[in-house]
C-alpha positions in Angstrom: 0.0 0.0 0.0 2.7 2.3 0.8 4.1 1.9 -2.7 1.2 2.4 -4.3 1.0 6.2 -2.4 4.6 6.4 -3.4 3.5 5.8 -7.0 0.6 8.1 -6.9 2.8 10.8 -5.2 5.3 10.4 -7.9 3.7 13.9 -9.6 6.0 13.6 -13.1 5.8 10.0 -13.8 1.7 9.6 -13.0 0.7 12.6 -14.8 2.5 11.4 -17.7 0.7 7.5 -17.9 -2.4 9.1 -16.9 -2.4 11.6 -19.7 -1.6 8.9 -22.5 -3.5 6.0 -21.0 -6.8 8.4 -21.3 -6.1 8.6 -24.7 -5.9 5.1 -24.9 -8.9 4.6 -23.0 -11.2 7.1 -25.1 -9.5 5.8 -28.1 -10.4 2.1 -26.8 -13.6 3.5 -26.5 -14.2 4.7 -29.8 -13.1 1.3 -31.1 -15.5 -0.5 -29.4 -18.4 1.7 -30.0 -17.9 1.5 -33.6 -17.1 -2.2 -33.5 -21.0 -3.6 -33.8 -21.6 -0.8 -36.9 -18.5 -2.6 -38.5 -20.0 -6.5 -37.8 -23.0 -5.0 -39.5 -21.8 -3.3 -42.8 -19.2 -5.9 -43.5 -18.8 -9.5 -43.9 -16.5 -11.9 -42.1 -14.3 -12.5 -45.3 -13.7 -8.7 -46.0 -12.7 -8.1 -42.3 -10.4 -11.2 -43.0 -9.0 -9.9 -45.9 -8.7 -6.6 -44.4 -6.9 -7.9 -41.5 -4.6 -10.1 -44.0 -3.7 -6.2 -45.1 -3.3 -4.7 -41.8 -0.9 -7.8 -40.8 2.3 -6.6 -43.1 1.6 -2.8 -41.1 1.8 -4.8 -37.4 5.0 -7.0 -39.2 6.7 -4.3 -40.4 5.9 -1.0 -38.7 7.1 -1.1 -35.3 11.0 -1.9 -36.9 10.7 0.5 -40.3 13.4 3.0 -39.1 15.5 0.1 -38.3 14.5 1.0 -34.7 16.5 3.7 -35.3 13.5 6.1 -34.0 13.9 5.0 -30.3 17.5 6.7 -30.0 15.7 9.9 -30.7 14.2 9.4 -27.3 17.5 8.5 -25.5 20.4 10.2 -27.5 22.0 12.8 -24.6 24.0 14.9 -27.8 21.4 17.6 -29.2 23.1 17.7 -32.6 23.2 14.2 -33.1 19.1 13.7 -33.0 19.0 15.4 -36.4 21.0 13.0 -38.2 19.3 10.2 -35.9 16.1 11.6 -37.9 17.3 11.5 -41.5 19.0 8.1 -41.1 15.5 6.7 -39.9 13.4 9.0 -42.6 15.6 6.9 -45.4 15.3 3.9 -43.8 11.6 3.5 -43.4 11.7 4.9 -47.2 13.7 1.6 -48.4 12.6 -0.6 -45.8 8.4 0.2 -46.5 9.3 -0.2 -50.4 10.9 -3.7 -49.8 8.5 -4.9 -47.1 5.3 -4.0 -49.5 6.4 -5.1 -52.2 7.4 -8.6 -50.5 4.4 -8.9 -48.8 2.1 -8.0 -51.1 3.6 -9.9 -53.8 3.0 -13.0 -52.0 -0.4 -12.8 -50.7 -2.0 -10.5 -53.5 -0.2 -11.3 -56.8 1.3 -14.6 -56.6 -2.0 -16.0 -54.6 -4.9 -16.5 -56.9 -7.7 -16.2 -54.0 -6.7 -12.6 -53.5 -5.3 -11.4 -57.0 -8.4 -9.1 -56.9 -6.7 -7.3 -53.7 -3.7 -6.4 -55.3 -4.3 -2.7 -54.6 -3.2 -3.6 -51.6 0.6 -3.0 -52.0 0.1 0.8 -52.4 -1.5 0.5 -49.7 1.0 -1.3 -47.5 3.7 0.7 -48.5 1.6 4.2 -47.9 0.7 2.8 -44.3 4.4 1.5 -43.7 5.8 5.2 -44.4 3.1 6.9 -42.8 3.7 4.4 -39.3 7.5 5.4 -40.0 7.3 9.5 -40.1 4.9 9.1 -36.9 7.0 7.0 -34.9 9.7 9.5 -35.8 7.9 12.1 -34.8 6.3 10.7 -31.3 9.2 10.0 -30.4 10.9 13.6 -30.8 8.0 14.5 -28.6 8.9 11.9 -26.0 11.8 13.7 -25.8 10.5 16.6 -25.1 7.7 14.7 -22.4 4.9 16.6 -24.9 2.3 14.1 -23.8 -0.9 15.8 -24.0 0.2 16.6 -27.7 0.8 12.5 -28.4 -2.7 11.9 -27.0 -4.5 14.6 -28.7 -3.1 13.4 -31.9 -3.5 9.4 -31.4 -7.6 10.2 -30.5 -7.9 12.6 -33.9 -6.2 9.9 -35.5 -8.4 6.7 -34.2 -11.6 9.0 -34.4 -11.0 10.0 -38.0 -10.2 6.2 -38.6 -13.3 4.8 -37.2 -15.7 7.6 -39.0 -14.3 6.8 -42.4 -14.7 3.3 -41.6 -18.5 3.9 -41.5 -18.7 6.4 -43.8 -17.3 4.5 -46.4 -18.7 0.8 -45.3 -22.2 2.5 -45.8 -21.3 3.1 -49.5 -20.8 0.2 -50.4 -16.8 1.0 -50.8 -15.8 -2.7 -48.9 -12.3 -4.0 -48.2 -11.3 -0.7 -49.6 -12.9 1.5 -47.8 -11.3 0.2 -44.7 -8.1 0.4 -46.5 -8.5 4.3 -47.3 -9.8 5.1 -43.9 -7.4 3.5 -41.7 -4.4 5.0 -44.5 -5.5 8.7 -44.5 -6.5 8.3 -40.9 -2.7 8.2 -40.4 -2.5 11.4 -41.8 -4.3 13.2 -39.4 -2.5 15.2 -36.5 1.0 14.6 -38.1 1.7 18.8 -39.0 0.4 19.1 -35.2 3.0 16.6 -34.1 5.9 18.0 -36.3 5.3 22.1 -34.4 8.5 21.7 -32.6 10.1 19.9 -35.3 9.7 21.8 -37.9 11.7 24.4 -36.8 14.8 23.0 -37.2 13.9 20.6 -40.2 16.8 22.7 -42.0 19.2 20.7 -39.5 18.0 17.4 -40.3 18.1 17.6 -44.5 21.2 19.5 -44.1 22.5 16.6 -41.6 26.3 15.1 -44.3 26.1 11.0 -44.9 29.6 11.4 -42.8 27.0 12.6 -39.9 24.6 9.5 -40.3 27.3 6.8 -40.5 28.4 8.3 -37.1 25.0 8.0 -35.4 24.4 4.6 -37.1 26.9 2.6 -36.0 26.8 4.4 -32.5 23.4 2.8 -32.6 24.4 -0.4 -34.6 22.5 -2.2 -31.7 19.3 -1.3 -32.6 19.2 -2.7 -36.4 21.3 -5.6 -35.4 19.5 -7.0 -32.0 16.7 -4.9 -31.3 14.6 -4.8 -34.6 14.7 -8.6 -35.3 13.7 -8.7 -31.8 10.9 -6.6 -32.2 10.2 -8.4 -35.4 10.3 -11.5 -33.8 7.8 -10.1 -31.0 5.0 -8.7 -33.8 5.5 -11.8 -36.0 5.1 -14.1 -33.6 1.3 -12.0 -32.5 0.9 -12.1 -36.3 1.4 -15.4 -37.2 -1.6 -16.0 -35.0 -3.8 -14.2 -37.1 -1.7 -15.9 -40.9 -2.0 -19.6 -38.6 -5.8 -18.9 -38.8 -6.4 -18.1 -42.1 -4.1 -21.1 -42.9 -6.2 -23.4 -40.6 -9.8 -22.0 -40.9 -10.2 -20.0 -43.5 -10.8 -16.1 -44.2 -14.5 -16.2 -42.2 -12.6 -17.7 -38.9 -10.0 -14.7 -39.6 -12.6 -12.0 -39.9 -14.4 -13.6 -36.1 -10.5 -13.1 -35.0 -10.1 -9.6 -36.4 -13.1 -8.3 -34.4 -11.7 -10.4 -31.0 -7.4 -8.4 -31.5 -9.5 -5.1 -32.3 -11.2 -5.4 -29.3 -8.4 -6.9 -26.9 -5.4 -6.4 -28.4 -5.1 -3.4 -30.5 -6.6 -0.7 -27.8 -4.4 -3.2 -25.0 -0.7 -2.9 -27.4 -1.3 0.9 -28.2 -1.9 1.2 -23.9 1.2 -0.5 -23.8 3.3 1.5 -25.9 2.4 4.8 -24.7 3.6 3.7 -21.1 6.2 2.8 -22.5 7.3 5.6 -24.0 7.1 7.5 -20.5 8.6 4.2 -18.8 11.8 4.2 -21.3 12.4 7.8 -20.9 12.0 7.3 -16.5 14.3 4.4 -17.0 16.8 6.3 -19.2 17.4 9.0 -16.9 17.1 6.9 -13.6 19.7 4.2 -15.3 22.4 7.2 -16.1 22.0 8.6 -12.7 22.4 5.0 -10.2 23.2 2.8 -13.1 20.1 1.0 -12.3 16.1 1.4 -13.0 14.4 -0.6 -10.5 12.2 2.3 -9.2 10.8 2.7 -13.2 10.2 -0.5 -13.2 8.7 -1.1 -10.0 6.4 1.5 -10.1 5.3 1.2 -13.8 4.9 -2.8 -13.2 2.6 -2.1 -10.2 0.5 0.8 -12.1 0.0 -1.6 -15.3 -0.9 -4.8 -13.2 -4.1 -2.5 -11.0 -5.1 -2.3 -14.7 -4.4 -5.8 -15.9 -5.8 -7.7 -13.2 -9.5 -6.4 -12.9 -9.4 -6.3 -16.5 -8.6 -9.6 -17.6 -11.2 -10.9 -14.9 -14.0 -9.2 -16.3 -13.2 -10.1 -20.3 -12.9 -13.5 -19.0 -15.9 -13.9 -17.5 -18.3 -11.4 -19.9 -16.7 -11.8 -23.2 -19.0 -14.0 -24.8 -22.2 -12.4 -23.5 -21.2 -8.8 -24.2 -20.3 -10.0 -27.9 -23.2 -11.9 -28.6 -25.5 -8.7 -27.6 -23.1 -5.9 -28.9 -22.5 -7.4 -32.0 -24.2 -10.4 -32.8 -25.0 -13.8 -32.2 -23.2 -14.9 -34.9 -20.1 -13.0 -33.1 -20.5 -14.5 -30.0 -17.5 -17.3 -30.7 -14.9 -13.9 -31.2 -16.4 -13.4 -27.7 -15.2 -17.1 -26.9 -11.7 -16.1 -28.7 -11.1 -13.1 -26.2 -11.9 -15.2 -23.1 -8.9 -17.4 -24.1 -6.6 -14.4 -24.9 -7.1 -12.4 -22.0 -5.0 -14.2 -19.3 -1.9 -14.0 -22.1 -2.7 -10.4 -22.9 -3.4 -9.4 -19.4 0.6 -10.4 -18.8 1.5 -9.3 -22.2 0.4 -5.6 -20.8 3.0 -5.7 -18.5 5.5 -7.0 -19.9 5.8 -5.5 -23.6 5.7 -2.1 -21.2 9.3 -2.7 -19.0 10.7 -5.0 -21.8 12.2 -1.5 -23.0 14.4 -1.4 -19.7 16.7 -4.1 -22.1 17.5 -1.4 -24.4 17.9 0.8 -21.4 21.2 -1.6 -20.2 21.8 -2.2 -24.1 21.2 -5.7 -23.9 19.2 -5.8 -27.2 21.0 -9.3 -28.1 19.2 -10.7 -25.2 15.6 -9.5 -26.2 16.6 -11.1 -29.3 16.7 -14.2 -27.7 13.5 -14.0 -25.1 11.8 -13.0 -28.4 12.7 -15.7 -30.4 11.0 -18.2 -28.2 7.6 -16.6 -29.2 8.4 -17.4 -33.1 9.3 -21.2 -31.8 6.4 -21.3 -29.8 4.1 -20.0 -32.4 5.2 -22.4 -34.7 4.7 -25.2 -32.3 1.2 -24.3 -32.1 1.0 -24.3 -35.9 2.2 -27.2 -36.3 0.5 -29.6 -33.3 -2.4 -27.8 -33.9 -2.6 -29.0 -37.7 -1.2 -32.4 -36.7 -3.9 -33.2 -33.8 -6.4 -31.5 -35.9 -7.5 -28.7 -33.2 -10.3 -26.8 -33.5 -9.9 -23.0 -33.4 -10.3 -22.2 -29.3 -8.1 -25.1 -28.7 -5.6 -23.3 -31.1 -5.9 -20.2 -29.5 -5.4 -21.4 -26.0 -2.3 -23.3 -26.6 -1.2 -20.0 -27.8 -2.4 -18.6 -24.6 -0.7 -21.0 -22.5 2.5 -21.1 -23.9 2.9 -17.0 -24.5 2.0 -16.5 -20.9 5.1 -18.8 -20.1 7.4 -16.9 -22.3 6.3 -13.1 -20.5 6.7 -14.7 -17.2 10.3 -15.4 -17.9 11.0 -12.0 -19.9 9.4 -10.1 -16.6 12.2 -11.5 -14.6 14.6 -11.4 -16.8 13.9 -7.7 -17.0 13.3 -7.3 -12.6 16.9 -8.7 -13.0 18.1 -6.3 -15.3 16.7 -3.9 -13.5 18.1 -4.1 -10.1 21.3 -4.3 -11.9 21.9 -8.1 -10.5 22.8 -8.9 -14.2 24.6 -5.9 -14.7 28.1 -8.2 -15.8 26.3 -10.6 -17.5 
């Protein structure tokens, strides 16, 4: 108890998760509430196909700078951020070329059940550059703790997201109408975001390749262990959703869709913008003591009052609330979430203080803790085809063997932390 007043008392560090969780919340909110309008105006198979789409943005988008964006937040040389910036604005350039043009080759061109979706690599690579100059630029306004201006933007953003989605669903636009909503919904609040930048966007283009080759290899870590962990981390989440369409088909994909948008999307965007206030405590706390066990203690303890009562109630209502919110023939997505909870519940936590490895620049070890997703997922896969499991018993071996995994990273982190592996 005394912690938790030590927490609340902790002026800086609450106002900052408060501020950006209610922007999760109202955002979660928004989601939801447009959720049953969404069940109604489209079918299972073009929320499948839809979320076949989205899958290449949740690959590829949290590593399209190369990671390169999350040194923006803890690089302690001024003059060295600009080049940090450039370095990561070519990157994501490349890197969302390559990554759509991969993906959507092998899903929409070479695939003859979706050939009629091959508009969708313009739209990959638009989202993949768009999630690239955002990151960029959220995390420039980490930098400067600009909160309130990260949550004003991420509500405009999911508002104007959701409204197209109607909008456009009601005329009849389909698959692509979700497409050009959730694409120019990106758009929205970025010349907001890029006030303080902008000013000294002269320093950034003007920034010699001499300059970039410095601040890359100061940062080689990132590219080398942090995005393939990170890849590792969002392929192994969206191999759940390519395992389904593999195993049951687009319709079982589409049930899926509606279960993640519900319970995992509004849950991983809660968990990145702690984060984001978490890696910048943890920075400064690690530089000063060489440790960041208050961060973590304190963020650990704030996110588990909210994962706890959570994950009891989705558990325990999911299936009811579906089946009158949006349907009885959603009711089994319902089923889906009461299975995920438990795993997402930890996963909360977890993804939130896994930053405190790149705090100690131990990225080769997050490598490895997120490798053992990829190997688990796999396992899944593969028993799940072999013993022929229907999809819940799929999704809870998924469950079951994630939740291992965070337990383990959690420590591994606590450890980290308290600096007992500091040598290690």
């Amino acid at each position: 108890m005394s912690r938790l007043k030590k927490l609340l008392s902790d002026n800086g560090f609450a106002k900052a998760v408060i501020t950006l969780v209610s922007g999760s919340l109202i955002a979660q909110a928004m989601t939801i509430a447009v959720s049953p309008l969404l069940t109604r105006i489209f079918s299972p198979k073009e929320l499948g196909v839809y979320t076949l789409i989205l899958t290449a943005e949740s690959l590829f988008g949290s590593i399209i700078c190369g990671r390169y964006d999350v040194s923006i937040v803890s690089e302690p040389n001024e003059e060295k951020v600009y080049p940090i910036i450039k370095l990561s604005l070519i990157v994501t350039l490349i890197f969302s070329f390559l990554a759509a043009l991969g993906y959507g080759s092998f899903y929409f061109i070479f695939n003859e059940e979706y050939t009629g979706y091959s508009y969708a690599i313009l739209f990959i690579f638009l989202m993949l550059v768009f999630n690239g100059l955002m990151r960029i630029l959220e995390s420039y306004n980490n930098r400067y703790k600009e909160y309130k201006l990260m949550t004003s933007v991420f509500v405009l953003k999911t508002s104007m997201q959701n409204l197209g989605s109607v909008v456009l669903g009601l005329l009849n636009f389909g698959v692509l109408g979700l497409l050009i909503s959730h694409t120019g919904g990106m758009l929205f609040g970025l010349k907001k975001q890029s006030t303080k930048l902008k000013n000294h966007m002269k320093l950034v283009f003007s920034s010699s390749r001499l300059e970039m080759k410095e601040v890359a290899m100061n940062h080689i870590r990132l590219p080398l262990y942090s995005a393939p962990a990170m890849f590792a981390n969002r392929f192994s989440y969206a191999s759940i959703a390519l395992g389904i369409e593999a195993l049951y088909g687009l319709g079982v994909l589409g049930l899926y869709s509606i279960s993640y948008k519900a319970l995992g999307l509004p849950l991983t965007v809660m968990s990145n913008n702690v984060a984001k206030v978490f890696y910048q405590e943890a920075s400064r706390e690690y530089d000063k003591t060489g440790k960041f066990i208050k961060s973590f203690r304190k963020t650990a303890m704030l996110l588990a009052l909210i994962a706890i009562p959570m994950v009891l109630i989705l558990y325990f209502l999911s299936p009811l609330v579906f089946e009158i919110v949006f349907g009885k023939e959603w009711r089994q997505a319902g089923i889906y979430v009461q299975f995920l909870a438990p795993m997402f519940g930890i996963r909360l936590i977890v993804n939130t203080v896994a930053y405190g490895l790149q705090v100690v620049k131990k990225q080769h070890l997050e490598l490895i803790l997120q490798i053992l997703f990829i190997v688990a997922s796999f396992t899944c896969f593969i028993i799940s085809k072999l013993l022929k499991f229907n999809v819940t018993q799929y999704l809870i071996s998924i469950s079951i063997s994630f939740s291992v995994i965070y337990i383990v990273y959690f420590f591994t982190v606590m450890l980290n932390a308290s600096g007992k592996l500091k040598n290690r």
